[in-house]
C-alpha positions as CSV (number, residue, x, y, z in Angstrom):
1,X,-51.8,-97.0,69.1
2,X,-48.6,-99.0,69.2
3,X,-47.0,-100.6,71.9
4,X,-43.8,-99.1,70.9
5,X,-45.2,-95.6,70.3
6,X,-46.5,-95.9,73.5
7,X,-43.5,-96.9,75.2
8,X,-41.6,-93.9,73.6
9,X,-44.4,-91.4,75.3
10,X,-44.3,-92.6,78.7
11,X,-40.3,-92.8,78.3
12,X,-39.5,-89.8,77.1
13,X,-41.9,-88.3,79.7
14,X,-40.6,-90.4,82.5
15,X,-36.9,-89.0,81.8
16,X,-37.6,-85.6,81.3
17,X,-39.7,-85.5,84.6
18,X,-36.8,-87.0,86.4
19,X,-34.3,-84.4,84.6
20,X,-36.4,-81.8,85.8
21,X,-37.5,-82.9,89.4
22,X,-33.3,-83.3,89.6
23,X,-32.9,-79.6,88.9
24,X,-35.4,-78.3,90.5
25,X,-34.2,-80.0,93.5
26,X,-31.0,-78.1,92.6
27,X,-32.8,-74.6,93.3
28,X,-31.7,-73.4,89.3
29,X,-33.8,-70.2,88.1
30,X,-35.0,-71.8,84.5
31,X,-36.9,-68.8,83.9
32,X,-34.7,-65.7,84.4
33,X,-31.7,-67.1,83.4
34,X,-32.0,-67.9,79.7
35,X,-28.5,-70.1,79.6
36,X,-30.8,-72.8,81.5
37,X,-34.1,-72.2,79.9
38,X,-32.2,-72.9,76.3
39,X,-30.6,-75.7,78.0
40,X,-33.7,-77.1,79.3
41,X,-35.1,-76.7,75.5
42,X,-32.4,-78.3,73.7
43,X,-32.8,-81.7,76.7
44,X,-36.4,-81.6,75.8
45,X,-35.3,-81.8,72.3
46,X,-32.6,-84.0,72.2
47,X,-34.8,-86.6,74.7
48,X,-37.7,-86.5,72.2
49,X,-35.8,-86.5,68.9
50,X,-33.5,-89.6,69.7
51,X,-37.2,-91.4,71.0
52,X,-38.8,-90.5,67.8
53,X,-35.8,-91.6,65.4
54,X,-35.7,-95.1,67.6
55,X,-39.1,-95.9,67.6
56,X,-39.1,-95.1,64.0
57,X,-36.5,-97.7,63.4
58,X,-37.8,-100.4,65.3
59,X,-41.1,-100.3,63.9
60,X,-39.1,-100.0,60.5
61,X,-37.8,-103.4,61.3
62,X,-40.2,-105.0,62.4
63,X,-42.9,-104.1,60.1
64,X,-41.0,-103.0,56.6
65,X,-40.2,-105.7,53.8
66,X,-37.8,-105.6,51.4
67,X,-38.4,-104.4,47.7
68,X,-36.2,-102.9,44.7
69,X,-34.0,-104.1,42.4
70,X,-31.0,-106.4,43.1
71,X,-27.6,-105.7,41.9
72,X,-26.2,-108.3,39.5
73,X,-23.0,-109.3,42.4
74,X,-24.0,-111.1,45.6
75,X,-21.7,-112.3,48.3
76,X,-22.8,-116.4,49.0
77,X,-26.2,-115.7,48.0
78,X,-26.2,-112.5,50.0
79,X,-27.2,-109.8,47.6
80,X,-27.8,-105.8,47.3
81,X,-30.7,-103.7,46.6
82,X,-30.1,-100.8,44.2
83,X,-30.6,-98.1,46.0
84,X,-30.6,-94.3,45.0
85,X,-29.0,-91.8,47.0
86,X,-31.0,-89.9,49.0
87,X,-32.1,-86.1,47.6
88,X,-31.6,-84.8,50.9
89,X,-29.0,-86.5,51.9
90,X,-26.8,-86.0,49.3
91,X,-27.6,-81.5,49.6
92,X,-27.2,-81.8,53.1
93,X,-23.7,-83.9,52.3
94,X,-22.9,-80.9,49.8
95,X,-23.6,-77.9,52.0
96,X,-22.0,-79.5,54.9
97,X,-18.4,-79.6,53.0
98,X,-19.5,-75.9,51.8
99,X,-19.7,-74.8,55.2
100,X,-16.7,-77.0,56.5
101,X,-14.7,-74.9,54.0
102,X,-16.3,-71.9,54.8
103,X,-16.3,-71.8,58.5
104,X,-12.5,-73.4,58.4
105,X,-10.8,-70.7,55.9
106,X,-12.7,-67.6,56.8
107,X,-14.5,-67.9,60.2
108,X,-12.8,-70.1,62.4
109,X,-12.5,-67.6,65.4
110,X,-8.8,-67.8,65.6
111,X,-8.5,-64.6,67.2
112,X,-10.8,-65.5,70.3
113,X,-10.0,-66.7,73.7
114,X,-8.5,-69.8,73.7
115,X,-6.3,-71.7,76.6
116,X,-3.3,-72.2,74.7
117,X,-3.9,-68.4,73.7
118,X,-3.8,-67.6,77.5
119,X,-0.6,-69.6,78.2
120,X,1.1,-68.1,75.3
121,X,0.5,-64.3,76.4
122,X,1.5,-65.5,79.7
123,X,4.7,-67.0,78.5
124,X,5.6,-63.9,76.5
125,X,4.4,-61.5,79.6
126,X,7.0,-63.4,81.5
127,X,9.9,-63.7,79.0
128,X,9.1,-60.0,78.4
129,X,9.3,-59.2,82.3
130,X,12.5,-61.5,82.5
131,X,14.1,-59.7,80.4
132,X,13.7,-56.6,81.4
133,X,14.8,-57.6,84.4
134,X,18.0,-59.3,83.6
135,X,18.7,-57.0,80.7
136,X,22.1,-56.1,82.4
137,X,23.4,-58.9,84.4
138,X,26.5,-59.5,82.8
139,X,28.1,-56.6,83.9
140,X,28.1,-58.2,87.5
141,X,29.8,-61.4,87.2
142,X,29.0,-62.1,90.8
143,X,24.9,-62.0,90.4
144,X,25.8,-63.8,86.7
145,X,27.6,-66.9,88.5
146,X,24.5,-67.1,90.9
147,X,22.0,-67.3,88.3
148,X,24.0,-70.0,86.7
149,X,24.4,-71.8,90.0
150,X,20.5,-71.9,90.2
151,X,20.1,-73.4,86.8
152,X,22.8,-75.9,87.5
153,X,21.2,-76.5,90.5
154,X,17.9,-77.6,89.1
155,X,18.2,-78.8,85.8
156,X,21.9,-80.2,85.6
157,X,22.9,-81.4,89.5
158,X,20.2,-84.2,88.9
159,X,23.1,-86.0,87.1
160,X,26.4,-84.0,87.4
161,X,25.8,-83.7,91.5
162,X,25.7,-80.8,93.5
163,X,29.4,-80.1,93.4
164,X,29.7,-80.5,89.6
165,X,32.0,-84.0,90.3
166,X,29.0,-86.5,88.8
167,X,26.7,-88.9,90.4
168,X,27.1,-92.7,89.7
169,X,24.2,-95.5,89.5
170,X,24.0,-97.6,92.8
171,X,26.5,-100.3,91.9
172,X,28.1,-99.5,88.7
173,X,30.7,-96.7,90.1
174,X,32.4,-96.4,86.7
175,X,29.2,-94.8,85.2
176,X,28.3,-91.7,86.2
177,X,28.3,-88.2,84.6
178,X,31.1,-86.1,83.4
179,X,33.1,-85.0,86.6
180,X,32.7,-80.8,85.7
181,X,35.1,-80.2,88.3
182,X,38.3,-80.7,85.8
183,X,38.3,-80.3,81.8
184,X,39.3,-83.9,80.8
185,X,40.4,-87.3,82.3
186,X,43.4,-89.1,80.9
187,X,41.1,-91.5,79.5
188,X,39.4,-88.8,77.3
189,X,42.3,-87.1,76.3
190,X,43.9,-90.5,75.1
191,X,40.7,-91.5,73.0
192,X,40.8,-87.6,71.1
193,X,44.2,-87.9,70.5
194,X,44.4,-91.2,68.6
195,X,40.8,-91.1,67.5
196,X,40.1,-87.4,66.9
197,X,37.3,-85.3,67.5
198,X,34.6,-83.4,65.5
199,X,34.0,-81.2,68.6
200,X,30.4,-82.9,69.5
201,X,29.2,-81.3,65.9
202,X,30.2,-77.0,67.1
203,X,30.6,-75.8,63.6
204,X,32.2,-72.4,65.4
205,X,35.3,-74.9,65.2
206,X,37.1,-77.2,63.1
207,X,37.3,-81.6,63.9
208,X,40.3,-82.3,65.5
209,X,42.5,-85.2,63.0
210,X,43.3,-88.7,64.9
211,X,46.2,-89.6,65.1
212,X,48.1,-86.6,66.2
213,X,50.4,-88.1,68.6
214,X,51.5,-91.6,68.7
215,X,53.4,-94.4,71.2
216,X,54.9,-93.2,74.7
217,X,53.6,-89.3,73.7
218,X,49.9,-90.3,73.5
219,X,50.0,-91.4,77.3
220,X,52.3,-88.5,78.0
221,X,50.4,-85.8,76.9
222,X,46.9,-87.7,78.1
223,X,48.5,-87.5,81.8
224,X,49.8,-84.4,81.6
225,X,46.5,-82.4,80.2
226,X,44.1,-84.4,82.3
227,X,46.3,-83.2,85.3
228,X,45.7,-79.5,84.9
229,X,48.9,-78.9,82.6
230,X,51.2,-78.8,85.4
231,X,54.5,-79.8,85.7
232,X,57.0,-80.1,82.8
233,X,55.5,-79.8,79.6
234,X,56.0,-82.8,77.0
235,X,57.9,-81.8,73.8
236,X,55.0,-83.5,71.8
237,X,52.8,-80.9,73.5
238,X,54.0,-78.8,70.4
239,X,51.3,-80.4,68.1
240,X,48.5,-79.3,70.5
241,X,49.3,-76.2,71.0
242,X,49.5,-75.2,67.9
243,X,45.8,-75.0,67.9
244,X,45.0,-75.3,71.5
245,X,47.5,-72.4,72.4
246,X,50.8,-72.7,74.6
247,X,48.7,-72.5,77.8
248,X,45.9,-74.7,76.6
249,X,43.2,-71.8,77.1
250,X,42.4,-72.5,73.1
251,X,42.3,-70.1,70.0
252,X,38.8,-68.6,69.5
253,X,37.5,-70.0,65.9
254,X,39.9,-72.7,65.8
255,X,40.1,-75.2,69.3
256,X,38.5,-75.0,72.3
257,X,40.7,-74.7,76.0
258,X,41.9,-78.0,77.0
259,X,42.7,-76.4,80.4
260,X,39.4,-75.4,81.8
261,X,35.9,-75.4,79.9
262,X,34.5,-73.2,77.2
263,X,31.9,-71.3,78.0
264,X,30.7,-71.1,74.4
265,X,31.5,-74.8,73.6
266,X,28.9,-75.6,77.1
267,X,26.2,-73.3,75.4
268,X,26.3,-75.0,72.3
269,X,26.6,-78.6,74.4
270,X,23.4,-77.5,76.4
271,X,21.3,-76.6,73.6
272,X,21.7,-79.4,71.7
273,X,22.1,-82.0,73.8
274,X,25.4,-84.6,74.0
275,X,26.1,-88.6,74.4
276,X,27.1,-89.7,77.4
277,X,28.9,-92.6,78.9
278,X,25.5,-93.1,80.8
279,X,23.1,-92.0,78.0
280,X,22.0,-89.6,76.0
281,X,22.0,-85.4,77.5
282,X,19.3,-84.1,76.7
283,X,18.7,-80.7,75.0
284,X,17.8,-78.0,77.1
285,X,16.4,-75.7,74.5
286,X,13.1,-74.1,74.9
287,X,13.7,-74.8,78.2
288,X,16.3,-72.1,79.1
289,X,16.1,-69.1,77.2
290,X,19.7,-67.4,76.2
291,X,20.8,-65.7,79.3
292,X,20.2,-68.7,81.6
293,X,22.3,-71.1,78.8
294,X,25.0,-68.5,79.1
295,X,24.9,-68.0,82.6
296,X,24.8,-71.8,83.3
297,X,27.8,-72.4,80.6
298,X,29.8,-69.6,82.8
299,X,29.4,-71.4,86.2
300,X,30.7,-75.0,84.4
301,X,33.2,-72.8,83.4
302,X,34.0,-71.6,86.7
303,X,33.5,-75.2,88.1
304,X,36.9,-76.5,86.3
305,X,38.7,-73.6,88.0
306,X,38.5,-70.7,85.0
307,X,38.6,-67.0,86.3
């Protein structure tokens, strides 16, 4: 007999004797239970199939010679037999993409358990339960606030500080978030005024033109709105409130409230994300659902001293 059919034999019985003598050391029933007598099958199987198809090739090797018909191209003398296609191969090749079809379009099990399945239900159980639960918690501002100060707390504080007034980067003191505790700074206000503003994208209300005050005014009505609006108001203040109203709370549909923060304008601000003098805000999403965005856009609101 061959050496190298010999090999194989004592091989593939050495490994499967050290398979077994592993589980059997491992106390496993391989006769009642018929998940490990299968799975002692298919070893047996697999072990003896892979020997056979390697031994067959190595023999193949060493033993077979070359024959058929060249092709008429060669690559530096290097040439290629003509050979056919293989009968089997090629129905095997067909009624695999038959079944791929098949199995894809009509019997892929995509109604059985799955993990993403599980997390899904589990998501929906939740949003279902949160719901319910929070179904009427606008009608007590107090509990409302709360839940907004816990969403502040843990997904905007990270940057705008506990307080709301902005954290700055070890060292550069002139970066840090937007201070919540007040609307705008002067600096801000002096920028909108002679640069204008598309209102960070909020279709709910029109760009703001540039250029709507100009010389002494523009600092004027930057100190004066970044200071809370008290004190005398500036004559040019005329031009903003037509839009921004006479006590700068804003007209709904047309400006926001210069005064304090918008509730609505934060939502939208939130949900899609803003740049920032220290990078980019991210979009919170699908990470919030709607009651938490509003609740969270009513405490910023509250932050800037709105009632």
């Amino acid at each position: 007999m061959n050496k190298i059919v010999i090999f194989g034999i004592v091989f593939t019985l050495a490994l499967l004797g050290v398979v077994f003598g592993i589980v059997g050391g491992k106390d496993v029933d391989m006769s009642g239970d018929m998940v490990n007598f299968y799975s002692a099958v298919a070893a047996v199987l697999i072990v003896s199939i892979t020997v056979f198809v390697v031994i067959k090739y190595v023999n193949q090797m060493q033993n077979d010679t070359a024959s058929g018909e060249l092709a008429e191209h060669n690559w530096d003398g290097i040439g290629e037999y003509k050979n056919e296609l293989p009968t089997g191969w090629a129905i095997m090749f067909i009624i695999l993409i038959g079944w791929y079809i098949y199995y894809g379009l009509v019997k892929y099990p995509f109604n059985a358990y799955s993990q993403i399945g599980e997390y899904n239900e589990e998501v929906a159980e939740y949003n279902k339960k949160f719901a319910d639960t929070f179904a009427n918690i606008k009608n007590d501002p107090a509990k409302f606030l709360a839940m907004g100060k816990s969403v502040f707390n843990v997904n905007c504080a990270p940057c705008h500080g506990n307080t709301g007034d902005g954290l700055a980067t070890a060292g550069e003191e002139t970066l840090k978030a937007a201070n919540l505790t007040h609307r705008l700074d002067a600096i801000t206000v002096k920028n909108v005024i002679e640069n204008g503003s598309n209102q960070l994208g909020y279709e709910a209300m029109g760009g703001m033109p540039a250029g709507m005050a100009a010389g002494d005014d523009v600092h004027t009505l930057a100190v004066y709105i970044a200071g809370g609006m008290s004190g005398e108001k500036p004559a040019a203040y005329a031009a903003c409130a037509s839009c921004h109203g006479e006590d700068g709370m804003g007209m709904e549909g047309v400006a926001p409230s210069i005064k304090t923060f918008d509730a609505n304008m934060v939502a939208y601000v939130l949900s899609h994300g803003k740049k920032g003098a220290i990078g980019k805000m991210p979009s919170f999403a699908g990470i919030l659902n709607d009651t938490q965005l509003e609740a969270a856009a009513a405490y910023v609101q509250s932050l800037s001293g709105a009632k």
